[in-house]
C-alpha positions as CSV (number, residue, x, y, z in Angstrom):
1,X,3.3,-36.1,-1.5
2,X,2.6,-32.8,-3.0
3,X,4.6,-32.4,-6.0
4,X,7.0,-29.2,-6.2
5,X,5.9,-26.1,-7.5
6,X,7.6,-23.5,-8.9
7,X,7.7,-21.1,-5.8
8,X,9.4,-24.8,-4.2
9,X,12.6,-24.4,-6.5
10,X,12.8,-20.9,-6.5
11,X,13.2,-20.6,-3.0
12,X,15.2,-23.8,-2.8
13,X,17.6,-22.2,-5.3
14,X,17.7,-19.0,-3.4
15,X,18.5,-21.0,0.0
16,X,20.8,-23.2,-1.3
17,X,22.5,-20.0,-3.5
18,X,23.1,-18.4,-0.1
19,X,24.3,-20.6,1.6
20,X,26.6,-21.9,-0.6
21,X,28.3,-18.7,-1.1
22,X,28.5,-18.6,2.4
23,X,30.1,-22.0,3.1
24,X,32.3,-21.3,0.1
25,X,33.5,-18.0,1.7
26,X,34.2,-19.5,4.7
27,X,36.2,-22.4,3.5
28,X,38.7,-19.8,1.5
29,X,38.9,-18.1,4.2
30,X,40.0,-21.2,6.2
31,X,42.0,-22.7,3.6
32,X,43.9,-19.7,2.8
33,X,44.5,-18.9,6.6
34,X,46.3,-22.3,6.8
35,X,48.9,-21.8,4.8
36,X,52.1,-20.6,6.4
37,X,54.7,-18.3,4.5
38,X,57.8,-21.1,4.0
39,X,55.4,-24.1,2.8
40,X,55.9,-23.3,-0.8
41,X,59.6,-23.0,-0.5
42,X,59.5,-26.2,1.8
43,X,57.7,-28.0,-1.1
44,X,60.3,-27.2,-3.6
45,X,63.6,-28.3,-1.8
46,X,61.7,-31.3,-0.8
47,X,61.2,-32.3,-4.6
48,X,64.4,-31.3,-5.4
49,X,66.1,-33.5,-2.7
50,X,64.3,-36.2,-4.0
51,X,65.1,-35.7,-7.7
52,X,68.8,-35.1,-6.5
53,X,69.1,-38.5,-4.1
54,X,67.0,-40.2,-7.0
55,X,69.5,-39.5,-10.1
56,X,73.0,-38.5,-8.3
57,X,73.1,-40.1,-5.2
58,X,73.8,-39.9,-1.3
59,X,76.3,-36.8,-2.0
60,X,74.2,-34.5,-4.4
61,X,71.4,-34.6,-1.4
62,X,73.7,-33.7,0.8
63,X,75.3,-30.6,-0.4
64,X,71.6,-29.5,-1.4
65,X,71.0,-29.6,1.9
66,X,74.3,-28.4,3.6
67,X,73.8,-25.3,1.2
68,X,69.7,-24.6,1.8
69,X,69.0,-21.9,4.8
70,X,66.3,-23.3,6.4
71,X,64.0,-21.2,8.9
72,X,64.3,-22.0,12.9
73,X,61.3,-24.6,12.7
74,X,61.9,-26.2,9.8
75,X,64.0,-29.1,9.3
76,X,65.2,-31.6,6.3
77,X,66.8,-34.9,6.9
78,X,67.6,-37.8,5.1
79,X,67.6,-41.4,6.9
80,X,69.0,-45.0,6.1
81,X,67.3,-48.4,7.3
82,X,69.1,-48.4,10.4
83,X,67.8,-45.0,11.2
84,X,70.9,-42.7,11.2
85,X,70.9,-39.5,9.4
86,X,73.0,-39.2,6.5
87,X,72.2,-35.6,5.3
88,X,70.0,-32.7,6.6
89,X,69.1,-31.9,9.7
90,X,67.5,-34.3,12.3
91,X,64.0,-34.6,12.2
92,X,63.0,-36.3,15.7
93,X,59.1,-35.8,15.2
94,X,58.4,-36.1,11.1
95,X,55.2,-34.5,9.8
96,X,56.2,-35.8,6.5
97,X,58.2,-38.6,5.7
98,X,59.1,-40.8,2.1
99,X,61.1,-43.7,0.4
100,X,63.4,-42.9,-2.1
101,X,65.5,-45.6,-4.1
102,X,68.7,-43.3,-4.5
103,X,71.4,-44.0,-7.5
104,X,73.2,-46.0,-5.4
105,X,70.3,-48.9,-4.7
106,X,70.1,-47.7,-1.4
107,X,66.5,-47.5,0.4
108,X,66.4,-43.8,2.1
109,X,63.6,-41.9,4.0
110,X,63.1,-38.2,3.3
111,X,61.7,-36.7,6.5
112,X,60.8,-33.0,7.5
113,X,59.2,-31.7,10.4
114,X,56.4,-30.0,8.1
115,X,54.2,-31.1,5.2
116,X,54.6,-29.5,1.8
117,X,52.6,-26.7,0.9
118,X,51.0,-28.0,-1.7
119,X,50.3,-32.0,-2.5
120,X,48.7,-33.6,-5.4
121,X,47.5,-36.6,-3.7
122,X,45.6,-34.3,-1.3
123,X,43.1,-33.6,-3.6
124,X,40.1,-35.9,-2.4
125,X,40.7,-35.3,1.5
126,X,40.9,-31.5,0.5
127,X,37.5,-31.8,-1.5
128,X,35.3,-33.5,1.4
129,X,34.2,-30.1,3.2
130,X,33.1,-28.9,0.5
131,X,30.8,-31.6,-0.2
132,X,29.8,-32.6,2.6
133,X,29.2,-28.7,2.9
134,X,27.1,-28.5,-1.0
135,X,24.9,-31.4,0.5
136,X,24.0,-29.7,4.0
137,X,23.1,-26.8,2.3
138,X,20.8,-28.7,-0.4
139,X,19.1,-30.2,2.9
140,X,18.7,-27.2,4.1
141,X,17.6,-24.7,1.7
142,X,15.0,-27.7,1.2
143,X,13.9,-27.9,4.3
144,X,12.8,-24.7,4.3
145,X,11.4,-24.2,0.7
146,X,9.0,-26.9,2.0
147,X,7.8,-25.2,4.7
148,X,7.4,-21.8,3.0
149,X,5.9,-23.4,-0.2
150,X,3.5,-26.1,1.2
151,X,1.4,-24.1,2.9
152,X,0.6,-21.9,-0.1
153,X,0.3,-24.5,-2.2
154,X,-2.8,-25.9,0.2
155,X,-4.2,-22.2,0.0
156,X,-4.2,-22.5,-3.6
157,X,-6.2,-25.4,-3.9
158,X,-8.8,-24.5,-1.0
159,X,-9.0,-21.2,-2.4
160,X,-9.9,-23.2,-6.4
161,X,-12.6,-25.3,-4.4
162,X,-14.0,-22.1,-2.5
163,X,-14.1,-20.6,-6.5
164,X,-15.8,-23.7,-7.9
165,X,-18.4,-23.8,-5.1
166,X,-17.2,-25.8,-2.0
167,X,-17.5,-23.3,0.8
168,X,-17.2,-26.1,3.3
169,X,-13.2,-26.1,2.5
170,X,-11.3,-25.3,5.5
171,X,-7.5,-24.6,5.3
172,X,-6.5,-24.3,8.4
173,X,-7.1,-27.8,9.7
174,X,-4.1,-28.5,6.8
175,X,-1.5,-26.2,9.0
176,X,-0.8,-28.8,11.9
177,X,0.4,-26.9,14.7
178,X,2.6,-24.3,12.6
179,X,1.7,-20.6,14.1
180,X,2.5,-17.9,12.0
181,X,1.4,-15.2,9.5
182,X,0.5,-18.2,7.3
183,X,-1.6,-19.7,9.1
184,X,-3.6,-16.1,9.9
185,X,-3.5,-15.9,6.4
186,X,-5.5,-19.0,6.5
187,X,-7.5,-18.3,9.3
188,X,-8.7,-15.2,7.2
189,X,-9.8,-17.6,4.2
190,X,-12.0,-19.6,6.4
191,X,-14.0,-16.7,7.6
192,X,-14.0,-15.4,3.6
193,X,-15.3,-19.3,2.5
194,X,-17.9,-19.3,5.9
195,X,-19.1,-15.6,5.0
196,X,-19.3,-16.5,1.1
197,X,-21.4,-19.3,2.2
198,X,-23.6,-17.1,4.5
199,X,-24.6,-14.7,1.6
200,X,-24.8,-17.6,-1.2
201,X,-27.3,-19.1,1.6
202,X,-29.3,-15.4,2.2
203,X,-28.9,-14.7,-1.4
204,X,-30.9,-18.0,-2.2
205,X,-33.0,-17.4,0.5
206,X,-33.9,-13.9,-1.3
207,X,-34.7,-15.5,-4.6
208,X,-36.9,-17.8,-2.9
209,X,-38.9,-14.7,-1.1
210,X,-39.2,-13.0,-3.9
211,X,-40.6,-16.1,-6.6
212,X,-43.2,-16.7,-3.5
213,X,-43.7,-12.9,-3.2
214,X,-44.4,-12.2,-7.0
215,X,-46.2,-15.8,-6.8
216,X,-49.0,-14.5,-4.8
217,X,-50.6,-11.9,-6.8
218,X,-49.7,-13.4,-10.2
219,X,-51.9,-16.0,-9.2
220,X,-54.8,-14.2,-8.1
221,X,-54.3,-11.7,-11.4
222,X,-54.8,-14.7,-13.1
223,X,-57.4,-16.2,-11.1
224,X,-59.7,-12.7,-12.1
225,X,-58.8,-12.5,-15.7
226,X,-60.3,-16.3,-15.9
227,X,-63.3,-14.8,-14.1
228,X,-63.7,-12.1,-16.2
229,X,-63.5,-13.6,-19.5
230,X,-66.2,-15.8,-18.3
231,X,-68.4,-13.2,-16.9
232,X,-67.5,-9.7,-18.6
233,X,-69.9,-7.6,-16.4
234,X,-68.0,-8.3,-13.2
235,X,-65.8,-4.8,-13.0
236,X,-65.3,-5.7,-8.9
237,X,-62.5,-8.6,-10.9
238,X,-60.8,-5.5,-12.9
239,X,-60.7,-3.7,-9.5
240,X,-58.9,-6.6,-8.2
241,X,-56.6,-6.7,-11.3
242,X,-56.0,-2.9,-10.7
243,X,-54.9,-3.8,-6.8
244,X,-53.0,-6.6,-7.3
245,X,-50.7,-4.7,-10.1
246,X,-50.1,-1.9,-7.8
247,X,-49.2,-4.4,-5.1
248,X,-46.5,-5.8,-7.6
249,X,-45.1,-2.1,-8.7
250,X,-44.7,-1.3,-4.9
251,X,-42.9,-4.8,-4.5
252,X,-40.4,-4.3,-7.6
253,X,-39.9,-0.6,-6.4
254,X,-39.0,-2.1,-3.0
255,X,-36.4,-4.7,-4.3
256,X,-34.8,-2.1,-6.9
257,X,-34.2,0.2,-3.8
258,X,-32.7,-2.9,-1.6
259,X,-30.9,-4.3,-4.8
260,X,-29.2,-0.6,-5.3
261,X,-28.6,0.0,-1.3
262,X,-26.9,-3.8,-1.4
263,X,-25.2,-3.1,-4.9
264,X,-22.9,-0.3,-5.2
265,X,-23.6,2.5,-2.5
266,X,-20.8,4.5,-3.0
267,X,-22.7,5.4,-5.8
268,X,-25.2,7.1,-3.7
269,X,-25.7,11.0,-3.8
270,X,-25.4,12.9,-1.0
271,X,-25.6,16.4,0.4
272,X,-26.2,18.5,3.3
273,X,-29.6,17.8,4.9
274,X,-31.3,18.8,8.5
275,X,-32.7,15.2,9.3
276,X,-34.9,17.0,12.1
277,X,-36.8,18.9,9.6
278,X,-37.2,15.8,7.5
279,X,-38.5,13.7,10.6
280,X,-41.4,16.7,10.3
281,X,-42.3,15.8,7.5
282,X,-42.6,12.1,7.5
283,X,-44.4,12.5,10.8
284,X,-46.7,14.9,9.1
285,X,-47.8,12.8,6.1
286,X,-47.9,9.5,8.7
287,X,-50.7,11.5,10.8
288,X,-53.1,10.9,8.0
289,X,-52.3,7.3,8.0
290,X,-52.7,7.1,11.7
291,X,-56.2,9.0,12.1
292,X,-57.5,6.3,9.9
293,X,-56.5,4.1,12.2
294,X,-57.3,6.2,15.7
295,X,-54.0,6.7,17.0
296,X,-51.3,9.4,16.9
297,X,-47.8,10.2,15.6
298,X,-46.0,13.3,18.3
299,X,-42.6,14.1,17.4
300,X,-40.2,15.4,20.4
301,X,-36.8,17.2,18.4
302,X,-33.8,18.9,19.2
303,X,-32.6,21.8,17.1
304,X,-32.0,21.2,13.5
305,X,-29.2,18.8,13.0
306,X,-27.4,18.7,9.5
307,X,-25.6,15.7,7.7
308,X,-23.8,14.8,5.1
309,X,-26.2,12.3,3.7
310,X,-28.8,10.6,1.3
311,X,-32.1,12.7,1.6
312,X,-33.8,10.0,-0.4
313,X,-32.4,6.9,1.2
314,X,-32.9,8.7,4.9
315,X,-36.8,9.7,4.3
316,X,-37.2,5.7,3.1
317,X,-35.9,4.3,6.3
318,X,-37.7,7.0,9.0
319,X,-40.9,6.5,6.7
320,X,-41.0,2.5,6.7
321,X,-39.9,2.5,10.5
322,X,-42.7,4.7,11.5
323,X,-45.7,3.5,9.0
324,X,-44.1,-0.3,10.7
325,X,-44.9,2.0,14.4
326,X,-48.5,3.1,12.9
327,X,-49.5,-0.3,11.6
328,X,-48.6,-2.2,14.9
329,X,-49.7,0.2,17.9
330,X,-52.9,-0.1,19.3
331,X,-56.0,1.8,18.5
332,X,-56.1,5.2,20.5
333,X,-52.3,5.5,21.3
334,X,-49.7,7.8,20.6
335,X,-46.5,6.2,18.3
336,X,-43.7,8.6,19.7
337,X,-40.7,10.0,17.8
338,X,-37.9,11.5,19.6
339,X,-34.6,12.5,17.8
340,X,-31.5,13.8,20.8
341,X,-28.5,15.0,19.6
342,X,-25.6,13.7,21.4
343,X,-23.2,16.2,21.3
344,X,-20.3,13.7,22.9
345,X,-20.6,11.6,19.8
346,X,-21.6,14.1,17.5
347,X,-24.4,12.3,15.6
348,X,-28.4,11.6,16.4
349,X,-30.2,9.2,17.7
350,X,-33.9,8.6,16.9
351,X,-36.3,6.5,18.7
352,X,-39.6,5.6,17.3
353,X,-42.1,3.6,19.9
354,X,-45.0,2.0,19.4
355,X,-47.6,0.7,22.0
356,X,-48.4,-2.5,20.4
357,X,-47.6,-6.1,21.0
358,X,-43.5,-6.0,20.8
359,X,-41.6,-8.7,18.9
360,X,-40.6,-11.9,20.1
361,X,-37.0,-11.5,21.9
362,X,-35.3,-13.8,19.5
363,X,-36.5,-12.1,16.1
364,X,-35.5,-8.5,16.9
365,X,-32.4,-9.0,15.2
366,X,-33.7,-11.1,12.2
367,X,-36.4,-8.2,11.6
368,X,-34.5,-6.1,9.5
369,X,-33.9,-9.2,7.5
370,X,-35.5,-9.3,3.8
371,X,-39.4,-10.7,4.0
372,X,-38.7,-10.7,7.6
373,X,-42.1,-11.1,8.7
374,X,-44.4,-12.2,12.0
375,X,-46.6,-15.8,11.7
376,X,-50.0,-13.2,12.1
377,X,-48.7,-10.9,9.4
378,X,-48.6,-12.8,6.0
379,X,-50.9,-10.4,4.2
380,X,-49.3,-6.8,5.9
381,X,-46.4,-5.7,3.2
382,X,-43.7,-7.0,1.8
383,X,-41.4,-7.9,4.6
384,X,-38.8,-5.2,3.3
385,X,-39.5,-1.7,5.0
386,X,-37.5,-2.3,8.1
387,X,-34.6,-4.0,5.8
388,X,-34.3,-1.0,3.4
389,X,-33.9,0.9,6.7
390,X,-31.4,-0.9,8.2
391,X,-29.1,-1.0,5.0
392,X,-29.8,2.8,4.8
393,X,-28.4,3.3,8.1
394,X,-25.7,1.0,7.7
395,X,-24.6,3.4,4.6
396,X,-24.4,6.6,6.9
397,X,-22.1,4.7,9.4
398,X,-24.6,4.5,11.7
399,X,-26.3,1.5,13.9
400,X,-29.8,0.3,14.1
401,X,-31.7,-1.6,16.8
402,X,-34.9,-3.0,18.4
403,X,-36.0,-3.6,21.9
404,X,-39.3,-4.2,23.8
405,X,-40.6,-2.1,26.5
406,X,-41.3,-3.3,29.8
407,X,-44.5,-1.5,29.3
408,X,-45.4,-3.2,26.0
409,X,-44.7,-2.1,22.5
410,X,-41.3,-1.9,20.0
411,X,-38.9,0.8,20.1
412,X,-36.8,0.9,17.1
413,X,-33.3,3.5,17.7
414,X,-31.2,4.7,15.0
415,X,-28.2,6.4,15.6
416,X,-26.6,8.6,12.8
417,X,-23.3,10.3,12.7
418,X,-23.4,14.1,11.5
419,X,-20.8,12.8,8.3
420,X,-21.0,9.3,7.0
């Protein structure tokens, strides 16, 4: 049983507040509704024909009552044993009837045909609404401080576990069949737990790439400075030292740039930039690149198109998506840029195709992951280009995707909006 909290009794005493205000307005309303105009008058020459017949006998009662003006429907009467009437009025139907012992020793009944006003001995009967009334209204008010405060209370607790590492807590299950904005409310704190986990998961995952990644060459760094110190003369060891540091910078850069894209990017600088001009220019530099290799980089552009954006973070992502094109096509082929305006949209769309092997249909999503890499291409970068890219997109408000040809080879779209 949970035990009540504080938001239990302050809603109980605002429930039970309410509606005992209510029930008490109600029942004055009633009671004073029942009283009729003559009942306190009635309830005075009552006691004083019973005072009268009480100390001075049969004849005082009776000129009391031969003298009192009653209205139409009221009616005073005083009876013997036998039944007769011996002062008053007749009273065939009694709403309230008494025995007096008069002076004289004589048992009487003092009838009329309406109850007094007021009674003392009506106290009690008087009294029982308004209990049975209080208690209702504790049931109620609750009743329904449960059901408001119960729920929250199991929020509270999954949301403590979720906070001390528990992601598997589920509220929801905890709401029965209740449907309301509570249980979205819970349905919402699932997803947060689920997604928490999902990150605590990648960003393990991450720490695990990176220890292997930084692993790699540390060893081998190592592995040549032993080999040096034994043999001095071998410079092809501080040649290897030389590469290996190199290949560590150009992994730190890399996680620094994902670390600051993942981090805070509202703290990114931008400005107005024609992304077609900067397309030249990657294209340019990757032509070097790609004569090495025997292949070409053609670019097919539209007008200049300016955006509100990250010059930087923009030349990163088109320069690791088309040096990824470059690496992968096949010797003596063309990698192919195109950028098309879409003027219903207002934004860009770039496709860069390569005419190499492809991807394997169910890793062209988890390619722009972090060390995202394929079984043949342990030794080929860092596994980071094409996720840099896809969290610099994702910045601009635009999308990123990848699809094979039927032809053979990867095309990697990015749309970009003309303002983030």
């Amino acid at each position: 049983m949970m035990k009540p909290s504080r938001l239990f009794w302050k809603l109980f005493l605002a429930f039970w507040l309410a509606t005992s205000l209510t029930f008490l307005v109600g029942l004055g309303v009633l009671v004073l509704g029942s009283f009729k105009p003559g009942d306190p008058h009635l309830e005075t020459i009552l006691a004083s024909e019973e005072q009268l017949l009480r100390q001075f006998g049969v004849e005082a009662g009776q000129q009391l009552l031969a003298v009192w003006e009653h209205p139409g429907d009221q009616a005073i009467g005083v009876y013997d044993k036998a039944g007769q009437l011996i002062a008053g009025a007749p009273v065939p139907q009694p709403a309230y009837e008494r025995a007096i012992i008069s002076k004289d020793g004589m048992t009487l009944w003092l009838r009329s045909t309406h109850p007094p006003g007021r009674e003392g001995g009506d106290g009690p009967a008087r009294s029982t609404p308004l209990i049975i009334g209080t208690l209702m209204s504790a049931l109620f008010s609750g009743y329904m401080a449960y059901y408001l405060a119960w729920p929250l209370a199991n929020l509270r607790r999954a949301m403590s576990e979720v906070a001390q590492g528990r992601f598997e807590t589920r509220v929801k299950p905890m709401m029965g069949g209740r449907r309301d904005e509570i249980v979205d409310l819970a349905e919402d704190c699932d997803r947060m737990a689920n997604q928490l986990k999902l990150l605590v998961q990648a960003q393990q995952d991450l720490l695990h790439d990176i220890s292997h990644e930084l692993r790699s060459p540390l060893t081998r760094m190592q592995a040549a400075i032993g080999l040096l110190r034994q043999e001095p003369a071998r410079l092809e060891m501080v040649e290897r030292i030389d590469r290996e540091s190199v290949r560590m910078d150009t992994l730190i850069e890399a996680l620094l740039t994902l670390a600051r894209l993942q981090g805070r990017p509202e703290s990114i600088e931008r400005e107005p930039i024609d992304i077609v001009e900067l397309l030249s220019v990657i294209v340019e530099d990757a032509q070097f690149e790609a004569g090495m290799k025997g292949c070409r980089v053609s670019l097919q552009a539209s007008p200049a198109f300016i955006s509100h954006a990250s010059g930087e973070l923009l030349y990163r992502c088109f320069e690791n998506v088309i040096r990824n094109a470059v690496r992968h096509t096949r010797p003596d082929t063309t990698v192919m840029v195109v950028a098309e305006v879409n003027g219903a949209a207002d934004g860009l769309t770039v496709q860069i195709s390569d005419q190499g092997p492809g991807v394997e249909h169910s890793r062209l999503q988890s390619i722009f992951n972090p060390f995202e890499r394929g079984l043949n291409e342990a030794s080929a970068g860092f596994g980071l280009g094409l996720a840099i890219a896809s969290r610099a997109v994702e910045i601009h408000g635009g999308t990123i995707l990848a699809r094979n040809e039927p032809s053979g080879g990867l095309t990697v779209e990015i749309s970009l909006p003309r303002r983030a």
